[in-house]
C-alpha positions in Angstrom: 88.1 122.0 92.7 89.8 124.8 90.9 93.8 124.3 89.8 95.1 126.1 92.5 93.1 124.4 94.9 94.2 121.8 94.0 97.8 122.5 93.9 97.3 123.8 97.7 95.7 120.7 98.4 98.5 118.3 97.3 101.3 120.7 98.3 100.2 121.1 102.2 98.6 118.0 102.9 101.2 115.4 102.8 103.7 117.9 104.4 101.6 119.3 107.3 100.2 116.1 108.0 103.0 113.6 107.4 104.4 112.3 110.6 105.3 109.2 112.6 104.9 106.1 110.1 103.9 108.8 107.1 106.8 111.2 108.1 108.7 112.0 104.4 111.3 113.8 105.5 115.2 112.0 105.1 116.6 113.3 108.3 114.9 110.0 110.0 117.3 107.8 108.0 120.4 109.6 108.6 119.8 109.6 112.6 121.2 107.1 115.0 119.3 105.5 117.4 121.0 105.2 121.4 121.5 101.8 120.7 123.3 102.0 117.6 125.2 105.2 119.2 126.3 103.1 122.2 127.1 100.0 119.7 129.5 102.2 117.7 131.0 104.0 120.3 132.0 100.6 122.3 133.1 99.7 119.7 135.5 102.3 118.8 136.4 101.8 122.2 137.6 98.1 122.0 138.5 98.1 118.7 141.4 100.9 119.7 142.3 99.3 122.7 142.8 95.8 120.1 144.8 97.9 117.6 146.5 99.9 120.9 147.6 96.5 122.7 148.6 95.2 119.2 151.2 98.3 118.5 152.7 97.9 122.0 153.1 94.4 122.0 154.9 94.4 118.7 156.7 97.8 120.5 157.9 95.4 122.8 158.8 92.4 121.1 161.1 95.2 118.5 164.1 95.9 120.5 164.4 92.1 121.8 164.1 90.9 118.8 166.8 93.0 117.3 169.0 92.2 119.8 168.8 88.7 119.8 168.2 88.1 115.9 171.9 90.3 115.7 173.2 88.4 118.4 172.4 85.3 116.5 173.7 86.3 113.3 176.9 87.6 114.7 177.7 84.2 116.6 177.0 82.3 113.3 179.4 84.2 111.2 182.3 84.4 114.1 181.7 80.7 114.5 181.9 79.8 111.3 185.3 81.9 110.7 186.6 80.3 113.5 185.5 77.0 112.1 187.0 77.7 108.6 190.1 79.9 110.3 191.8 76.2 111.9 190.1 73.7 109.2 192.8 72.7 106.5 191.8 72.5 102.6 190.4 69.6 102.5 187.8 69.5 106.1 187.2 73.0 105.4 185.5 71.5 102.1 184.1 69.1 104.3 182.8 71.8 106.4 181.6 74.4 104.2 178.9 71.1 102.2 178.5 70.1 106.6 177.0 73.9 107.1 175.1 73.8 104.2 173.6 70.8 104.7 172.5 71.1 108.1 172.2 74.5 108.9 171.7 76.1 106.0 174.0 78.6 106.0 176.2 79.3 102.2 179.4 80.6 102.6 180.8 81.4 99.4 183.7 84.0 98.5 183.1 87.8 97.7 184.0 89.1 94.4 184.8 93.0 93.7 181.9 92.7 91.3 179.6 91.5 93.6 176.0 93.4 93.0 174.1 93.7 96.2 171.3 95.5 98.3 171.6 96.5 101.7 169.1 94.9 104.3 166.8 97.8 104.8 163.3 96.6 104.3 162.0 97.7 107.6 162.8 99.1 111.2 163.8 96.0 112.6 165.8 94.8 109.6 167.9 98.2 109.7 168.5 97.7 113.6 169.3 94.6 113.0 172.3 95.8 110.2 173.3 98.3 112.5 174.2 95.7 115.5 175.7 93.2 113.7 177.9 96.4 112.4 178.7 97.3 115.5 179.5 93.1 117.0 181.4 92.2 113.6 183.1 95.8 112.5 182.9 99.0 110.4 183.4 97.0 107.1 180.3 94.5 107.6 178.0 94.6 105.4 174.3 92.9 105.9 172.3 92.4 102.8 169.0 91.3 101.5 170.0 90.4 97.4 173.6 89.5 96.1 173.8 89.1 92.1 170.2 88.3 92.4 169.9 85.8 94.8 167.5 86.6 97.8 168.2 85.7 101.6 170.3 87.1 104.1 173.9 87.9 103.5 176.4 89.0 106.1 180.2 89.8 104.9 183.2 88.7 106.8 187.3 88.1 106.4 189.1 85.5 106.4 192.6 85.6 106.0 192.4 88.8 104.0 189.9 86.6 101.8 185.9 88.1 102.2 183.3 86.2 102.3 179.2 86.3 102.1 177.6 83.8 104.7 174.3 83.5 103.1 171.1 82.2 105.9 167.0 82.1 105.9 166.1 85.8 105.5 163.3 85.3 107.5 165.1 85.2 110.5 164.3 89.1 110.1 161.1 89.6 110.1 158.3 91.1 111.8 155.8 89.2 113.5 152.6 88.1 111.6 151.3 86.1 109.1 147.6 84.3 108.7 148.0 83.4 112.7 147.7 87.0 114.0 145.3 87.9 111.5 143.1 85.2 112.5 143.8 86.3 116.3 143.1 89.8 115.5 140.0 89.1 113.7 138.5 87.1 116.5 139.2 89.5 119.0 137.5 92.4 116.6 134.6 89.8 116.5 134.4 88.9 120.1 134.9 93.0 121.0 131.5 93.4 118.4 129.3 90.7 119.7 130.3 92.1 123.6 129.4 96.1 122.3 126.2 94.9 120.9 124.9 92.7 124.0 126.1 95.6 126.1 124.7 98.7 124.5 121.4 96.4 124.4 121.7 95.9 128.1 122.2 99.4 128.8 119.5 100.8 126.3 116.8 98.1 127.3 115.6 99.7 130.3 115.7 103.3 128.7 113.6 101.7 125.5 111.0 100.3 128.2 110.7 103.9 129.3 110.0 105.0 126.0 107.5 102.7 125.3 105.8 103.4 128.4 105.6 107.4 128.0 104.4 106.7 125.1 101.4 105.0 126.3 101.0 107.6 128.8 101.1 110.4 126.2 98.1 108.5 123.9 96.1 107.9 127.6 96.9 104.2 128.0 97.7 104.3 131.2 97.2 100.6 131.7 99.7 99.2 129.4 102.3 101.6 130.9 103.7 99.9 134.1 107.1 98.9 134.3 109.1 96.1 136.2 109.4 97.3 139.8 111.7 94.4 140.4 114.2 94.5 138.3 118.0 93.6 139.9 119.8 97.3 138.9 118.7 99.9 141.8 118.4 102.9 139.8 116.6 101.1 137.3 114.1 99.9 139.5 113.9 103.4 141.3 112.8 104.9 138.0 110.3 102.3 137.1 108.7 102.7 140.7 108.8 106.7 140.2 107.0 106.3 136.6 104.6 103.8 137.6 103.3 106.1 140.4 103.4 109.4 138.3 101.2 107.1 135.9 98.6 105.9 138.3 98.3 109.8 139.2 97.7 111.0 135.7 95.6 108.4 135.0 93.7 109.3 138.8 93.4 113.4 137.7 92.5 112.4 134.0 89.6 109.7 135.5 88.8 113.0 138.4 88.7 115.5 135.7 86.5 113.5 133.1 84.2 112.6 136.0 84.1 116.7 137.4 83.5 118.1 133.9 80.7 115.3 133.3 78.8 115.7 136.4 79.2 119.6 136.3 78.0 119.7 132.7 75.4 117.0 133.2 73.6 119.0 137.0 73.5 122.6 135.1 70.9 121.0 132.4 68.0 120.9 134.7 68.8 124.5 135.9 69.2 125.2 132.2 65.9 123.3 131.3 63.3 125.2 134.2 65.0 128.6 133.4 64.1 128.1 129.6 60.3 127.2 130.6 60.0 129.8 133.3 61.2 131.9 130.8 58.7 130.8 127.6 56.0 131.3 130.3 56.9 134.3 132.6 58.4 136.5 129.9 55.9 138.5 127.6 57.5 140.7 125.4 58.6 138.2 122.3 62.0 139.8 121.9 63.2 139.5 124.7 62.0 135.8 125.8 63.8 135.0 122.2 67.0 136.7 123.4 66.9 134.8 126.4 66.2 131.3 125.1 68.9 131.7 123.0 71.3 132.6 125.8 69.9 129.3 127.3 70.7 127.4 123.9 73.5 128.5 123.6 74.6 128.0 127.5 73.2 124.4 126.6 75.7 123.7 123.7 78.6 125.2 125.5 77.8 122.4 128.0 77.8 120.2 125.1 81.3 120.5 124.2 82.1 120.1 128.0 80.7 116.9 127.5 82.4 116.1 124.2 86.0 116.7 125.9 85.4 114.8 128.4 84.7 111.9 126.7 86.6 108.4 127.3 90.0 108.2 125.0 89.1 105.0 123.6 86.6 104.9 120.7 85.7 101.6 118.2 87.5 101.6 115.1 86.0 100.6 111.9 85.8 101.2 108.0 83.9 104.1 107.4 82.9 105.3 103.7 84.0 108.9 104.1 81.1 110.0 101.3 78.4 108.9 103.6 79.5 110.4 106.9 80.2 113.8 104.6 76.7 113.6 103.0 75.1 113.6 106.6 77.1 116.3 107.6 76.6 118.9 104.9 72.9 117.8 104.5 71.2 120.3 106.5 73.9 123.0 105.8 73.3 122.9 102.2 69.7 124.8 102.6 71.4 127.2 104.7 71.3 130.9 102.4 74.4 132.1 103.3 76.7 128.6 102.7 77.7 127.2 99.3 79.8 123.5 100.3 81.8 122.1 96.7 83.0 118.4 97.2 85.7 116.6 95.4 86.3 112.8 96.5 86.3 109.5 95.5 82.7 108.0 96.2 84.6 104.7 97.6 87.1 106.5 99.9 87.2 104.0 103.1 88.8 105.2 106.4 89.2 103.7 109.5 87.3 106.1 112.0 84.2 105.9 114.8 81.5 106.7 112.3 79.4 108.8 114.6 83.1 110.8 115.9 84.4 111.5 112.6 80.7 112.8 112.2 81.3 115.0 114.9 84.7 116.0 113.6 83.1 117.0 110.4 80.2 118.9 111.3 82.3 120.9 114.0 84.5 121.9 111.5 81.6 123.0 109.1 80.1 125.0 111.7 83.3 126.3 112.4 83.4 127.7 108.8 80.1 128.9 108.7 80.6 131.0 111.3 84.1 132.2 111.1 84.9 131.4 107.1 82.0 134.2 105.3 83.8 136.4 102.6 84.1 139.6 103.9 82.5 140.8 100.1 79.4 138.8 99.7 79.0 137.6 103.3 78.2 134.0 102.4 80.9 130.8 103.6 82.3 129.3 100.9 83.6 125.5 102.1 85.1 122.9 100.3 85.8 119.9 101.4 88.3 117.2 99.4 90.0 113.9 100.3 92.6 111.9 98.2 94.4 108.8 99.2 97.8 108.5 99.8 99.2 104.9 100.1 97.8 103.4 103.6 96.4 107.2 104.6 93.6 109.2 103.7 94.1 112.9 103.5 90.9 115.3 104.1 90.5 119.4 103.8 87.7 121.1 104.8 88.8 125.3 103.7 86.7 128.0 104.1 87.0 131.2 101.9 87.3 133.8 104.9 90.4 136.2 105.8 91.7 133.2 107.6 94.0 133.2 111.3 97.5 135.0 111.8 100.3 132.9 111.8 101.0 133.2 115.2 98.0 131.9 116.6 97.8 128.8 114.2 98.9 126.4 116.7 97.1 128.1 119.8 93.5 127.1 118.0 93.6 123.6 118.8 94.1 124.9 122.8 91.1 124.0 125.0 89.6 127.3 125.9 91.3 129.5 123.6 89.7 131.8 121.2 91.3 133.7 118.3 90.9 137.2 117.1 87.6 138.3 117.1 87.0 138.7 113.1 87.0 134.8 113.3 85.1 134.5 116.9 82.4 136.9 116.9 80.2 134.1 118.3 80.7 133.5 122.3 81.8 129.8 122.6 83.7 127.3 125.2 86.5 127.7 123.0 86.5 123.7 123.0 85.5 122.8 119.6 89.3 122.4 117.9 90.9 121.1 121.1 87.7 118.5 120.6 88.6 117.7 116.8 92.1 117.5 117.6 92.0 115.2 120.7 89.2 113.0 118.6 91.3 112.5 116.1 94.3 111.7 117.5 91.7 109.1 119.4 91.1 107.3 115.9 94.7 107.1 115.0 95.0 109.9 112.9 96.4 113.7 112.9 95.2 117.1 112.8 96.1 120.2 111.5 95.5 124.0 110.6 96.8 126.4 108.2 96.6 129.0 105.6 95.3 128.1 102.8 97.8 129.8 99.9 94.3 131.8 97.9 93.0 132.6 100.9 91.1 131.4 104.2 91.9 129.0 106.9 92.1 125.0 105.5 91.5 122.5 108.7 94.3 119.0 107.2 92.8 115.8 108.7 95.3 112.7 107.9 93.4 109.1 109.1 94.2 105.5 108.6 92.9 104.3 105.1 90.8 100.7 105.3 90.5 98.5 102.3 87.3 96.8 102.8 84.5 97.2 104.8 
């Protein structure tokens, strides 16, 4: 094969032919699935509500908490003036080591040089300054340090005398700490678990569907059916409505293959006594040729009738692709106007219906013979290749001709369409791609036309690679 055969070979193949498990494109990885799309959005959902609750509970507990933590402070240090106000020297010793002791409140005199910061750490630590202002007077002051020493210091007179009362700091203090982390973690875990066991719920039934259309789409119409009993009333409606549209596909598929069959199969003996009365009544040689080649070809259009209508389910086993191509190019090879190249591996293995892929083969070769003739010397030019690409097999049989416009590309592979006439000169059925496509999608595999890039139309056929045979 020449170098830019080759290069069209390698560059259209894996790309034109690539899809489902051999797809190469990245979009698949970056797309969600419904399950994972209903996960994450649940999710969201409870994880907000969590966080939501959490701000308005805390919202809630703020401006008690104030209140009471100011109301609390403000009773200690009016108490313990009073306390100090009507002890003499020597209790209010007694006292101040009593309060210390047990309550764990400092009271120890002010000094002018007193370094200190004002309690101001958060929202509820400034509310908190601002009440006891207001209970104990303009001149209180509420701090967090004094000279160094943390905790919470309130000033008050005594006397004329100030004093810091000095108490646990942590009496201010937003709620927290490894309890409501623990809490909040278990409710983000329990919220998970419930989003994933609901978004399966919900996207079991759709992923039955699925399955099931998809069985319907390949022609398995037996291993379609769905649960008519399920509990959920739409869901069983659905399944009811899909088995039934199933068993009347599968009743006009089995009608249709059974019509075109016994049609194609009661015009042969027509066929065959107008082809002898015709060799025998007929004189002039001309004409009777003309004739029985109308009849042949008549015969062979009711050959490809019989082709499509062919069961969907063939036997699948290794095939050596070298052999099936031999026996197809053998008799075209001693054909004058046909020159067939080949470029494979002589231990190429595929997993295919030996005398189908046969079929495949020979109608595409036939289909270049006819259609594929250079336009300067009037003989086909085919080449057919096949390299392996990790668990598939990638095959190109290209023809040399002016090749197929763009537009009607994906129209070939139509049952009963024919292309322009330049490629379809010959009268036909206009059933022989629709039959390569539908018999290879049979064996597992894909199909595919184009362009070739130097020229001519290239038929891409992607199977299922075996190992051994």
């Amino acid at each position: 094969m020449a170098k830019t055969e080759q290069a069209d070979f390698d560059a259209s193949a894996p790309a034109a032919l690539a899809d489902g498990e051999g797809r190469t494109g990245g979009w698949r990885f970056t797309r969600l699935s419904l399950f994972w799309r209903t996960f994450f959005l649940l999710a969201i959902l409870l994880l907000g509500s969590i966080l939501a609750w959490l701000q308005t509970l805390r919202s809630l507990e703020f401006e008690p908490r104030a209140l009471q933590t100011a109301q609390q402070l403000a009773s200690q240090v009016n108490l313990s003036r009073a306390a100090l106000i009507h002890a003499d020297g020597i209790a209010r010793i007694s006292l101040i080591k009593t309060m210390k002791d047990e309550e764990g409140l400092r009271i120890v005199p002010r000094e002018p040089t007193d370094q200190f910061s004002l309690l101001d750490n958060d929202a509820l630590s400034r509310r908190v300054a601002v009440d006891m202002t207001e209970r104990l007077g303009k001149g209180t002051v509420v701090a967090s340090m004094v000279n160094d020493q943390p905790g919470l210091w309130v000033s008050f007179v005594i006397d004329g005398d100030e004093y810091w009362l000095q108490t646990d700091q942590n009496r201010v203090s937003i709620a927290g700490g490894a309890t409501w982390m623990i809490w909040l973690f278990v409710a983000a875990a329990l919220s998970l678990a419930g989003a994933a066991l609901i978004a399966g719920l919900i996207n079991r039934p759709l992923k039955e569907l699925s399955f099931a259309a998809s069985r319907v789409r390949e022609g398995n119409f037996s291993a379609s059916q769905l649960d008519e009993h399920v509990n959920t009333s739409e869901i069983r409606e659905v399944n009811i409505g899909f088995n039934r549209m199933a068993q009347k596909l599968a009743k006009v598929e089995q009608d249709r293959a059974v019509m075109l069959a016994g049609i194609s199969h009661d015009l042969r003996t027509p066929l065959a006594r107008l082809r002898l009365e015709t060799e025998m009544s007929v004189a002039e040689e001309s004409a009777r040729a003309y004739m029985v080649a109308d009849i042949n070809q008549l015969d062979a259009i009711i050959d490809k009738f019989l082709d499509y209508a062919r069961p969907d389910r063939v036997a699948l086993a290794p095939v050596v692709l070298g052999d099936v191509v031999d026996a197809c190019v053998y008799s075209l090879q001693k054909l004058p106007d046909v020159r067939i190249k080949i470029d494979m591996q002589d231990d190429l293995l595929v997993l295919a219906d030996e005398v189908e892929l046969g079929r495949v083969l020979s109608n595409l070769l036939e289909n270049a013979r006819r259609y594929g003739k250079s336009v300067h010397t009037g003989i086909a030019m085919i080449d057919i290749a096949a390299i392996a690409r990790d668990k598939w097999v990638l095959i190109k049989v290209r023809d040399h001709g002016i090749g197929v416009g763009v537009e009607q590309l994906h129209q070939l592979t139509q049952p009963f369409y024919r292309g322009e006439a330049a490629r379809t000169a010959a009268n036909g059925a206009g059933l022989g791609l629709a039959i390569v496509e539908k018999t290879i999608q049979r064996m597992g595999g894909s199909f595919k036309l184009a362009n070739s890039t130097s020229g001519g139309l290239s038929a891409q056929i992607r199977l299922q690679r075996a190992t051994r045979l």
